[in-house]
C-alpha positions in Angstrom: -24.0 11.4 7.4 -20.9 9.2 8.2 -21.1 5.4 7.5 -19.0 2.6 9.0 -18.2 -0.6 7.9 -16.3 -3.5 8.9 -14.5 -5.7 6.3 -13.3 -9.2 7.0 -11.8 -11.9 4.8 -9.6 -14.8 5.5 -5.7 -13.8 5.3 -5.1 -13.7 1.5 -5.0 -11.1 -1.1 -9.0 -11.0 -1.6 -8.8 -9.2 2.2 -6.5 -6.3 0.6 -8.2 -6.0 -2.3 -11.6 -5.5 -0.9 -9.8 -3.0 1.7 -8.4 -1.7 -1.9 -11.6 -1.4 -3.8 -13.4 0.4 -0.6 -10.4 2.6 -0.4 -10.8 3.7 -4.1 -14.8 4.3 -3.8 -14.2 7.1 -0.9 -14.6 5.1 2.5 -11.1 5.9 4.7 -9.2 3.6 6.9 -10.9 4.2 10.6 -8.0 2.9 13.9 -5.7 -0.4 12.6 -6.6 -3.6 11.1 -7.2 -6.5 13.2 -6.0 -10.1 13.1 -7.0 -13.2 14.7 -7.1 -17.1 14.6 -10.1 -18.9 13.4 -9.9 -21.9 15.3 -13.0 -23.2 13.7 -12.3 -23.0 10.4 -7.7 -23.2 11.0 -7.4 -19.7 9.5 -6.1 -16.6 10.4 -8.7 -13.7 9.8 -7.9 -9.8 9.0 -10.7 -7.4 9.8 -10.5 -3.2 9.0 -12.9 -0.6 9.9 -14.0 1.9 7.2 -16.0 5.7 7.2 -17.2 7.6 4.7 -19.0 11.1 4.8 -22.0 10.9 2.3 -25.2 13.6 2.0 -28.1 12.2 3.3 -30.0 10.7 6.0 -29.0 7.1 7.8 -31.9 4.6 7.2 -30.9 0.5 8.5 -31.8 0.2 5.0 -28.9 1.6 3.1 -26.7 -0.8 1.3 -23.0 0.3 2.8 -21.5 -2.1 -0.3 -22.7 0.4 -2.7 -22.1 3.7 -1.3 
């Protein structure tokens, strides 16, 4: 099965390092990162789309963090 996720953090080095860690369990970059102004909260905000190919079947249940 293929999973997807989407990461978001706030524009600092914890947004690259979580792209980083998913990147180093398996999951692959999926079209370009996005970035956009939190007008709410004053901050810019980074967002990437991962996949992974895993053996299985998709449940809602599955925990995408921990694949």
């Amino acid at each position: 099965m293929k999973l997807y996720r989407f990461l978001s953090d706030d524009d600092t080095s914890a947004f690259c390092h979580k792209v980083t860690a998913a990147l180093n369990k398996g999951w692959e970059l999926h079209g370009g990162a996005t970035y956009a102004y939190d007008g709410a909260r004053g901050v810019m905000r980074c967002g990437q789309a991962v996949v992974k190919q895993v053996p299985g079947t998709y449940t809602p249940d599955i925990k995408l963090g921990e694949q």
